[in-house]
Steps between C-alpha positions, in 0.01 A plus 500: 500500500564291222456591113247256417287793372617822483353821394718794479406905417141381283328758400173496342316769258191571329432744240311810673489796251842687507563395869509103496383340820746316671327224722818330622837721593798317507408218708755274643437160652613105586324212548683210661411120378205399743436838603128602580449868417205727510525842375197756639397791401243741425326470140739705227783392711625289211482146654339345238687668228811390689362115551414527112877610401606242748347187346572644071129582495614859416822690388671757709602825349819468634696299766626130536271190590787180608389198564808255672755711286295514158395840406121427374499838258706385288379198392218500178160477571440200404777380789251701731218335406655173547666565842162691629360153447747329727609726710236669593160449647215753521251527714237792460183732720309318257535147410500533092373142482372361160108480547447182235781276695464325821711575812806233385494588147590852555753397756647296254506793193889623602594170530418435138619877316705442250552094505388473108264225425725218529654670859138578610380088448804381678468755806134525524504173750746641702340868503171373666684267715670839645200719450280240730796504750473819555147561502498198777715699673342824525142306613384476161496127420139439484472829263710398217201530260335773615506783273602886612100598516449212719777570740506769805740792507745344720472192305534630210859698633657162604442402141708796357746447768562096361520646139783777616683174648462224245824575333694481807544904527851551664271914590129524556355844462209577643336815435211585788382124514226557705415830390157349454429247714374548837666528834527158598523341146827774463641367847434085323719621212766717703533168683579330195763709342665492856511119466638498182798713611579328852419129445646531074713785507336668194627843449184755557434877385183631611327861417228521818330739687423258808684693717502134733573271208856751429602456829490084525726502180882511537544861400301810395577725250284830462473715266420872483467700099697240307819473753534250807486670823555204740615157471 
């Protein structure tokens, strides 16, 4: 395994009265460059709060987070923010789409964080350019305009899938993506991850409980009270 992105003895607390609760307990883990990953569990397993440390959404109370050699906690948070951006994309259960911007504007919104005014006028061509790629791609090209209320569940889960890979994400995190979609539409968007890993080689971390979508990924990691119990 290599040490693309490492995660060694995190541990994660919450303030509980005079006994804190400890949601994650020393947890341990590698993820190789290309890799697709699930990790399964029951809920209060700490998956999420695992994915979250993973990606610099959250802070661990303790522990190391590596990515290729670079220890992540140690860097300000404005670093964070900045490599979150890049390195990082997020998909989530629900899609956390802005309701007032069609389909390829909010694909485009990562794409144009933090460019300035001057940055954002020179990169705005190129962000739709990528943003329509994408949305092409995922059988979305005649519903570029159409705005989050107008679009179906599944529909509206490819679009949060483009925006998670508009920067180029060298990680995508998803976090029960079809959590609330039905059977078949989950089984559309399973097949899509699974594309992006074989035929692109993007490196994928995925917190399910589809029992049958864990077991077509490359490895399974589950988790049992905040420690990994098989991987």
């Amino acid at each position: 395994m290599s040490n693309f992105l490492s995660l060694h003895e995190i541990t994660k607390e919450y303030p509980q009265g005079e006994t804190p609760l400890r949601v994650l307990k020393g947890v341990t883990l590698e993820v190789a460059k290309g890799e697709y990953l699930t990790i399964v569990g029951a809920s209060g397993a700490g998956k999420s709060t695992l994915l979250h440390i993973m990606g610099l959404l959250d802070q661990p109370t303790s522990g190391e987070l590596l990515f290729e050699g670079r220890d992540l906690g140690k860097i300000s948070g404005l670093e964070q923010a900045q490599l979150r951006n890049h390195l990082f994309g997020f998909v989530f259960q629900f899609f956390h789409l802005l309701p007032d911007f069609n389909a390829v504007e909010n694909v485009m919104m990562p794409g144009l964080v933090g460019q300035g005014l001057w940055g954002w006028t020179l990169t705005r061509r190129q962000v739709r350019r990528s943003a329509e790629e994408l949305l092409a791609r995922v059988g979305l090209k005649e519903r570029l305009k159409h705005r989050p209320s107008q679009l179906s569940g599944g529909e509206r889960q490819r679009v949060a899938l483009c925006r998670a890979l508009i920067n180029q994400p060298r990680v995508l995190l998803l976090d029960e993506p079809t959590g609330n979609l039905d059977s078949h539409t989950g089984e559309e968007i399973h097949e899509l991850v699974r594309t992006l890993n074989r035929e692109q080689g993007q490196t994928i971390v995925m917190v399910t409980h589809n029992e049958a979508a864990a077991r077509r990924a490359g490895r399974v990691i589950r988790m049992l009270d905040g420690e990994i119990v098989s991987c």
